[in-house]
Each structure stands twice: as C-alpha cells, then as structure tokens.
C-alpha positions as CSV (number, residue, x, y, z in Angstrom):
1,X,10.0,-7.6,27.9
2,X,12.4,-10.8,27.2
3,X,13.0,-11.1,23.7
4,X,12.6,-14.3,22.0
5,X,15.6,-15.7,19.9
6,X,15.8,-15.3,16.0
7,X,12.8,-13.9,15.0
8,X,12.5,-13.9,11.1
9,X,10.5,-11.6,9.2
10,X,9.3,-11.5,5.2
11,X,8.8,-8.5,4.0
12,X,6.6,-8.5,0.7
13,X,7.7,-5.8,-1.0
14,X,7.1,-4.7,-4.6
15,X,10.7,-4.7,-6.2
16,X,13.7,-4.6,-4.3
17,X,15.1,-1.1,-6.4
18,X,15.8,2.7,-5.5
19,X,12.3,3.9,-3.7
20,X,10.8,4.7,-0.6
21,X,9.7,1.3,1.1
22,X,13.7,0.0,0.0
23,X,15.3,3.1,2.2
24,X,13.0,2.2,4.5
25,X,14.2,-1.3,5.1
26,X,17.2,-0.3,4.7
27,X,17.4,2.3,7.1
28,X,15.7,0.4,9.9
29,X,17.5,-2.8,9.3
30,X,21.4,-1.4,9.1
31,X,20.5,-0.1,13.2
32,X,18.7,-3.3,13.9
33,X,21.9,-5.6,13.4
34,X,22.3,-5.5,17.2
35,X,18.8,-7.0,17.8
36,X,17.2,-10.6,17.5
37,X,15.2,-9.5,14.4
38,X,16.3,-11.0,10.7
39,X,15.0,-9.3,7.6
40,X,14.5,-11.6,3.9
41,X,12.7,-9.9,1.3
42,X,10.2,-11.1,-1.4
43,X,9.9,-8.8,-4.5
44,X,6.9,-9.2,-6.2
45,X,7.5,-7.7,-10.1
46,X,10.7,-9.2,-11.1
47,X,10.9,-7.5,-14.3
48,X,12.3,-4.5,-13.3
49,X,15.8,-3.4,-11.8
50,X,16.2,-4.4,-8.2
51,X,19.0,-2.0,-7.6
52,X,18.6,-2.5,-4.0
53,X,19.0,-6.8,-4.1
54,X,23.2,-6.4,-3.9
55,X,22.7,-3.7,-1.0
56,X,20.3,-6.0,0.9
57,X,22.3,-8.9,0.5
58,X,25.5,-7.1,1.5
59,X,23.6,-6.7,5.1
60,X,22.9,-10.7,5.3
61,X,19.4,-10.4,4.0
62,X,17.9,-13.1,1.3
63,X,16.3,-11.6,-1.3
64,X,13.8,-13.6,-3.3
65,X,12.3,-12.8,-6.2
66,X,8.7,-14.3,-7.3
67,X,8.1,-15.6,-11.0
68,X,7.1,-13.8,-13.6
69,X,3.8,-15.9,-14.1
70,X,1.2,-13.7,-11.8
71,X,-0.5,-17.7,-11.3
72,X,3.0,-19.1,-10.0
73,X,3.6,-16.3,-7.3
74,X,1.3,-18.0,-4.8
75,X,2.4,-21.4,-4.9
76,X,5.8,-19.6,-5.0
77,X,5.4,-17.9,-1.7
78,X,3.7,-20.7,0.1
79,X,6.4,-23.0,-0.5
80,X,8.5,-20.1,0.7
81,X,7.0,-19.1,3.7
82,X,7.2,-23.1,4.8
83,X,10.4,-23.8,3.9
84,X,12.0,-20.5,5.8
85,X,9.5,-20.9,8.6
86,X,9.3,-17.2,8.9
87,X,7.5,-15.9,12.5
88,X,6.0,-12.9,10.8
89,X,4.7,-11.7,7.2
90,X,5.3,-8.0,6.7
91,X,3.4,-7.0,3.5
92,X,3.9,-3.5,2.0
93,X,2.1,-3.6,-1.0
94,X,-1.4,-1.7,-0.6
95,X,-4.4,-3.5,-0.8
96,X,-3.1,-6.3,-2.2
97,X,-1.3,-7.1,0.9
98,X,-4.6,-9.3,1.1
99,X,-3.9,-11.8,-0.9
100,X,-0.3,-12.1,0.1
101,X,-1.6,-12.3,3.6
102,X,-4.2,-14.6,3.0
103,X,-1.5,-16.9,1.4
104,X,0.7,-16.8,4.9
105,X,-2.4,-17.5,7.0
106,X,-2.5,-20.7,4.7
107,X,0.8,-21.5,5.4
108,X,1.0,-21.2,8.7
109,X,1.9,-17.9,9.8
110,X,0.8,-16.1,12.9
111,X,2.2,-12.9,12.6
112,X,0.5,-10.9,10.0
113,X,1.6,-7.6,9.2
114,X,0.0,-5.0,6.8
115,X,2.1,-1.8,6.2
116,X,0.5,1.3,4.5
117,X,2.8,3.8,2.9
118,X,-0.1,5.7,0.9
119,X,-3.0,7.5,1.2
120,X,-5.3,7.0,-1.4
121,X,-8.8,6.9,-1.0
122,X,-10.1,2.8,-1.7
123,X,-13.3,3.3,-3.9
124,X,-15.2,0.8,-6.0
125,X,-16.7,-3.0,-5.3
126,X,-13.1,-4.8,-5.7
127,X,-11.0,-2.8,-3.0
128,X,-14.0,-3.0,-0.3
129,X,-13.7,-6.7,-0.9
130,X,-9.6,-6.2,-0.3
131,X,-10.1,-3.8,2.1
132,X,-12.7,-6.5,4.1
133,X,-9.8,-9.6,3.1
134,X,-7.2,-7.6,4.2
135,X,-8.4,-6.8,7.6
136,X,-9.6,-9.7,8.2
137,X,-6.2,-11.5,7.2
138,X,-3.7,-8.8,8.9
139,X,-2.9,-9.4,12.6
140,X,-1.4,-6.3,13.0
141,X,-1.9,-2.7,11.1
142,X,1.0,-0.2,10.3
143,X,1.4,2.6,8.5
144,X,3.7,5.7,8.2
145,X,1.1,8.0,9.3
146,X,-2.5,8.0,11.0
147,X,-4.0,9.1,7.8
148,X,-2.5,6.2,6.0
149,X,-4.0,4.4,8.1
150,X,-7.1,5.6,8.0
151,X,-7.3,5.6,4.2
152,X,-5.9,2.0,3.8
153,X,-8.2,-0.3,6.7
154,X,-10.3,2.3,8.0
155,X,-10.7,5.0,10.6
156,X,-11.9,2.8,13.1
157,X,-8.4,1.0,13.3
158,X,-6.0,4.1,13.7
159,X,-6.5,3.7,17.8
160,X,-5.3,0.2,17.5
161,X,-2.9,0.3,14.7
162,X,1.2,0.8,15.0
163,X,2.7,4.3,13.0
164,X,6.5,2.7,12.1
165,X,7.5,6.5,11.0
166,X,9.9,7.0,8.0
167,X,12.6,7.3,10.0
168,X,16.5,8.3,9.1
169,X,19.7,8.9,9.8
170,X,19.9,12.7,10.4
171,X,23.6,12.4,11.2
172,X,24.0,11.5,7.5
173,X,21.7,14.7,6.7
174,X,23.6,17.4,8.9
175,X,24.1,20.1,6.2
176,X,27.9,20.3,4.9
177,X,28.7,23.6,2.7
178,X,31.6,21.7,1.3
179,X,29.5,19.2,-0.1
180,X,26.9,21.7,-1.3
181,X,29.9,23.3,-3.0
182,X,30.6,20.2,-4.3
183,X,27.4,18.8,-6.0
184,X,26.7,22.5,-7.2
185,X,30.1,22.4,-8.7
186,X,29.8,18.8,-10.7
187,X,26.2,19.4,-11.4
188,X,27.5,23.2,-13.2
189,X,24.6,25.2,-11.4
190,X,27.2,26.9,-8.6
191,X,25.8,29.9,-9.4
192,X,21.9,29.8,-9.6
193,X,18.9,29.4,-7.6
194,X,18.3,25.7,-7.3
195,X,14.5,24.0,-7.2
196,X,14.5,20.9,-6.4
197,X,11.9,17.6,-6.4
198,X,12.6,14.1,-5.3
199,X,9.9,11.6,-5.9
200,X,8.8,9.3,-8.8
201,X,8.0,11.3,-11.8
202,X,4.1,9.8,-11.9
203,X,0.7,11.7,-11.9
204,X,-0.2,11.6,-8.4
205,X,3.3,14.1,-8.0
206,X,1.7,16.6,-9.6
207,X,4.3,17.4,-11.8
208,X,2.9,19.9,-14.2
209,X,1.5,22.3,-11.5
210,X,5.7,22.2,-10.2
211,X,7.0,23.1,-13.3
212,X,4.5,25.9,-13.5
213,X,5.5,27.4,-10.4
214,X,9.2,27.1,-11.8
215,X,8.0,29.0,-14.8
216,X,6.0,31.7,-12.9
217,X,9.8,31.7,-10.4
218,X,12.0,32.1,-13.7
219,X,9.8,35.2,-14.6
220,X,10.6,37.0,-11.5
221,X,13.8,35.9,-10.4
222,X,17.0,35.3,-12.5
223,X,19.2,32.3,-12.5
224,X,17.2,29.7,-11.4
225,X,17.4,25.6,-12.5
226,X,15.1,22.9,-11.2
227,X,16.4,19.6,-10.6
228,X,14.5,16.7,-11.1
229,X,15.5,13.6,-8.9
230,X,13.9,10.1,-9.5
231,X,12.4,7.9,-12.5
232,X,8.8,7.1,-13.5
233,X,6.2,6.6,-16.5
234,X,5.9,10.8,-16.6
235,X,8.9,10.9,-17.3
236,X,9.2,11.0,-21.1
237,X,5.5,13.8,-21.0
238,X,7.4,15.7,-18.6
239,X,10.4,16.1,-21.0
240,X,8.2,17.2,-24.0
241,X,6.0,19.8,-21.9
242,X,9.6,20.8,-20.8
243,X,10.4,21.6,-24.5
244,X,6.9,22.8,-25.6
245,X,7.4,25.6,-22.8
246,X,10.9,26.5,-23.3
247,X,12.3,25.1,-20.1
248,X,15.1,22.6,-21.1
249,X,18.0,24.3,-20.5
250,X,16.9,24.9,-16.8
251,X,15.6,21.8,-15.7
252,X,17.6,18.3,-15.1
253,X,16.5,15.1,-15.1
254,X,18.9,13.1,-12.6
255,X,17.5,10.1,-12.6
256,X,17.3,8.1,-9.1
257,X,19.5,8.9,-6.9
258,X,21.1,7.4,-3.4
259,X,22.6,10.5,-2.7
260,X,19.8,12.3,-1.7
261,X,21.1,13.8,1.5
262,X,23.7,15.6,-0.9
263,X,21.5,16.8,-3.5
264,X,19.2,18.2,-0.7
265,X,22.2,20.1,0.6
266,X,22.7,21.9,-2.9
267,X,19.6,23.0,-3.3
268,X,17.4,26.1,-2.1
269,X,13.9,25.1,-1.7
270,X,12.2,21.6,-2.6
271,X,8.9,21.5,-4.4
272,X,6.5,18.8,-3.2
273,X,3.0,19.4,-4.8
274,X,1.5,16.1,-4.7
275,X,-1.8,15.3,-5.3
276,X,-1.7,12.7,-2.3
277,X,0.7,11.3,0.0
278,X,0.4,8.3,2.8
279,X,3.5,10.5,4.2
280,X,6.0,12.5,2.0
281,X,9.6,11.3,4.0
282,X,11.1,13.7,1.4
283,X,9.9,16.7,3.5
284,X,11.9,15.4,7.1
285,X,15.1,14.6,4.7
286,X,14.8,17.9,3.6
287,X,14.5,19.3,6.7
288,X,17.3,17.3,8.2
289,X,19.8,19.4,6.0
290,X,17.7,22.9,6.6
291,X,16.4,23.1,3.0
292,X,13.3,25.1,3.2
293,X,10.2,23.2,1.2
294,X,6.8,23.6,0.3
295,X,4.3,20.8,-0.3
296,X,0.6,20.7,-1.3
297,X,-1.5,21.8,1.4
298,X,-4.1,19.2,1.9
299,X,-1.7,16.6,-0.2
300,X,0.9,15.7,2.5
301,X,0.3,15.2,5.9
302,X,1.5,18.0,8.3
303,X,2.8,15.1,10.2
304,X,5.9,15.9,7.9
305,X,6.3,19.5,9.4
306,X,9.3,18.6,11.9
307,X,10.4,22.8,11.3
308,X,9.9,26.0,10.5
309,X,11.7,25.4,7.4
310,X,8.3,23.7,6.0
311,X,5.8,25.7,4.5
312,X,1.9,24.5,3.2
313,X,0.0,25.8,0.2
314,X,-3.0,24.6,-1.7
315,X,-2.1,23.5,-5.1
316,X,-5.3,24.7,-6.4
317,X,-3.8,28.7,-6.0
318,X,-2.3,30.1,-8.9
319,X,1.4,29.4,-9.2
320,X,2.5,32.6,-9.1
321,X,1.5,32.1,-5.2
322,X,4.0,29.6,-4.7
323,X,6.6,31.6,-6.9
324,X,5.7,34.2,-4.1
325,X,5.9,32.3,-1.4
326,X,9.3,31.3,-2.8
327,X,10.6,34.8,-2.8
328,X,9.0,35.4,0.9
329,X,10.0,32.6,2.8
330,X,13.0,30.8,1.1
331,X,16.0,33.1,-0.2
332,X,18.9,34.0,2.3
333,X,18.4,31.6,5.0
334,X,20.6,30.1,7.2
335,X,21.4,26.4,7.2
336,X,21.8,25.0,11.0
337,X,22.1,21.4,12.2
338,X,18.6,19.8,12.7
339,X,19.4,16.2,14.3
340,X,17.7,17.4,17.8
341,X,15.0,18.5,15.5
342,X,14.9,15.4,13.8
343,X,15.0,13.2,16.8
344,X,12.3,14.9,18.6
345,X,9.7,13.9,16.2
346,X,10.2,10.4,16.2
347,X,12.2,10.4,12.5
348,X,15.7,9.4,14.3
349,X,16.3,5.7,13.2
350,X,18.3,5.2,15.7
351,X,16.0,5.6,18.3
352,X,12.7,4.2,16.1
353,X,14.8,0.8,14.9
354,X,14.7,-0.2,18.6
355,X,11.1,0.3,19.1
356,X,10.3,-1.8,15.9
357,X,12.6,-4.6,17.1
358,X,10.2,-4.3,20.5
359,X,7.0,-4.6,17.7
360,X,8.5,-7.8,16.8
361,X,8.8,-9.4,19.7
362,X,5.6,-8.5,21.3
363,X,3.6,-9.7,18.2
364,X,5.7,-12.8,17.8
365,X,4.7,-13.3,22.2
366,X,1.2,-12.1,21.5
367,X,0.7,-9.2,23.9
C-alpha cells in the first residue's frame, strides 16, 4: 500500500508522566522516526508531573497540555484539532474517549481512534451511555488485548477491532549479570532474595494480598526484600500496613522508575496480583530479562505468557500458595536471552512500530 505523506496523529492521553500509555508512545514512536507518521500529544490533567513532556519533545513531538478548567478543555481541543489539522484522533483515556471523540468529529476529523489499555467491566446507566457515544464516535477500535476490547466496546467488536500490543525493545531487556550486580549493589540487597512489583501502587493492584505472600515467603525462607517500583494514592496505606506488620526494613519503596529493564534484572521473581488488567506489559518486560513472575490467575490475560518463566495463580488461595509456588518454581534458575522469545509473540517494537505506521495509513486511505 502507497503511503500518503505526513500523516499527523493526536494522541489524547491522560498526563504526559512515568506510566504505561507514555512507554507506549514512546516505544512505538522512537522506531517509527523512519516512517510518514507524526505523533503530538494532548494531556488532559495538567496538574500533575508530566515527567514524560521533555522526553517527548526531545523526539520532535508537541506536547499540549489542556486547561485546568474541566469546561475550557473542549473548546481547547477544538481549536486545537483545527488549527493543527491533525488526520487522525487517537484517544487513550477509557470511556471518556467519547467525549474527546465526539469533540474531533465536530471539528472535522475522520480518523477516529479509541485505544483501550484496561479491562474493567463498564456497569451502571452513565458508561452504557459512553460506551453507546463512544462507539458510535470511534472509527476505529484498539486495544492491547482481545479482552480489553471486549470489556471496553463490546464483544461483538473484537473480530473487527485492531490489538496494537505493548510492544518493546527486548534488546534493551537482554539480561546483563553486571548490571544485576550493579543495582543489587547500589540498592544494598546483593545478598537476599529479591521480590519485586512494578505497577501503580492503587487498589486494583492488589497490593495487600502481595505483601501477604511476602510475609508468608519471609516465614520460610531467609533473606528476602520486596521492592516496590512505582507511585500511586496506596501509597501512603501501604507504608502503614508495612509498619503495623513489621515489614519496613524489608520492603522499598522506589518510586517510579525508567530503569525498569535494570531493576527487572536484579530481581528474582515479580509479583503481579492484580485484581484486573486490560494487559499487564510488566509480565513480557519481565520475561524479556528471564525473571520468573506470577500474576493473578484470572486478573491478567494469559496473552502475557510469552514463556515458561510465567506462572498463574488465583489470588483467592491462601498466600502461603504463592510463597510455595515461589519456592517450587522460582529459586536457582537460569537467566538466558529471550529476544526470539519476545519477537515471536508480537511484543518486538521493532517489528510492531511498522505495522502501526501501516494502521495509519490505511485508516487515513479508508480501506
């Protein structure tokens, strides 16, 4: 297919900071430079950090950020999407992708995008009313997995809908001993077991049940430290249930993080309970360095298993079966490189950044 020239693409995004949509954009866009395909970005809550604006910019994207007033932010965008005369609208904010949506139909836009990154169940009068404006507004449906998908416009539009996976490097992710050595060394844990999580410290992580797992771990192995990687509104609970069960002086907080691919490599096994996940890219990073991980059994999708270094159990078992499962399945193991692995299941960004730049173009031609 002939590729039109200079197709520009919005991507409405909730705040341009450290976070799973950013590495996203990121990741796709840094192996897209050879294409015809520009990326701006519109962040939606401008009160917080947008960590990721200098690191956008630095790859010639415009980042825009909407007004504070929730009443300005439509006239804001309109005025936007007309003045930059963008070819397509690529909203990744749930649900209320709708509105955003509905505001680039308005202005003019053809190419509507809607990209699911969750997979939460839509129940009550207001989101069947989104979930009817958004799929009437949306030209074209994406989402990092099928049950995303599903879960965000319906089952009845997985067949015609577009997975864009969470694709990455996995050259970046090839598991290094030095640099294990390294982080271990600087982080003081060189000699202990290390559990790991990387996520937002929220509710739907599951937290609590992870730490009881740690605390069922500590009672039957010695020298082990979890390391908590990422930022959220548990975070401050999570430090006092930490306390209240005796636990601070083997857990770390490290706040978030864009050296994940390194902290992966220094730990032994990741922890990834949640409650529910649209996809859970933290189980393929994993993977990509060989870390052994176990996540919530009906949670995350098994879409994530890329491996047999990923492991499934239902988070309504005991702890002590994942403290087991631990000791079974992820001590003494050896470390290999996984970028065939990686590849093979559609997570290479190389590969998948030239297949979204072929998205473009056919939606932009309309085939």
């Amino acid at each position: 297919m002939a590729q039109v020239e200079n197709i520009k693409v919005l991507h409405v995004i909730t705040r341009a900071d450290i976070g799973g949509i950013s590495s996203l954009l990121y990741n796709y866009y840094t192996n897209m430079l050879h294409g015809n395909v520009v990326f701006h970005v519109v962040a939606i809550e401008t009160s917080y950090t947008q960590r990721y604006q200098q690191i956008f910019e630095d790859l010639g994207m415009h980042v825009f950020l909407m007004p504070e007033k929730i009443t300005r932010r439509l006239r804001y965008l309109k005025r936007l999407i007309r003045q930059e005369r963008y070819d397509v609208v690529h909203a990744h904010v749930e649900l209320v992708s709708a509105v955003y949506l509905a505001t680039a139909m308005l202005a003019g836009t053809r190419v509507r995008v809607s990209h699911t990154h969750l997979a939460v169940d839509n129940t009550g009068l207001k989101n069947k009313i989104l979930q009817m404006l958004l799929n009437r507004v949306a030209t074209h449906r994406v989402g990092c997995s099928k049950r995303a998908i599903a879960k965000l416009f319906g089952s009845k539009y997985v067949p015609r809908a577009t997975v864009v996976y969470n694709a990455i490097d996995p050259h970046e992710y090839v598991f290094d001993p030095l640099i294990r050595q390294t982080i271990r060394q600087e982080l003081q844990i060189h000699e202990k077991y290390v559990v790991g999580f990387v996520g937002r410290l929220t509710a739907l992580k599951n937290i609590p049940y992870l730490l009881e797992v740690f605390k069922a771990l500590k009672h039957k192995k010695k020298d082990v430290v979890l390391l908590l990687v990422g930022e959220g509104e548990m975070q401050g609970i999570l430090k006092t249930k930490i306390e209240e069960i005796g636990l601070s002086p083997d857990v770390k907080f490290l706040g978030a993080r864009i050296d994940v691919n390194q902290l992966l490599m220094a730990m032994d096994v990741l922890l990834f309970p949640s409650f529910s996940e649209g996809f859970g890219l933290v189980m393929v990073e994993a993977q990509a360095t060989a870390l052994k991980c176990i996540a919530s059994l009906d949670g995350v999708s098994k879409e994530t298993s890329i491996s047999n270094y990923s492991y499934y159990e239902a988070i309504e078992k005991p702890a002590e079966v994942w403290a087991d499962l631990i000791l079974d399945k992820c001590v003494d193991y050896e470390r290999v490189n996984m970028e065939q692995e990686v590849a093979k299941h559609h997570f290479d960004v190389r590969i998948e950044a030239n297949k979204l730049i072929d998205f473009y173009n056919r939606a932009v031609q309309g085939s």
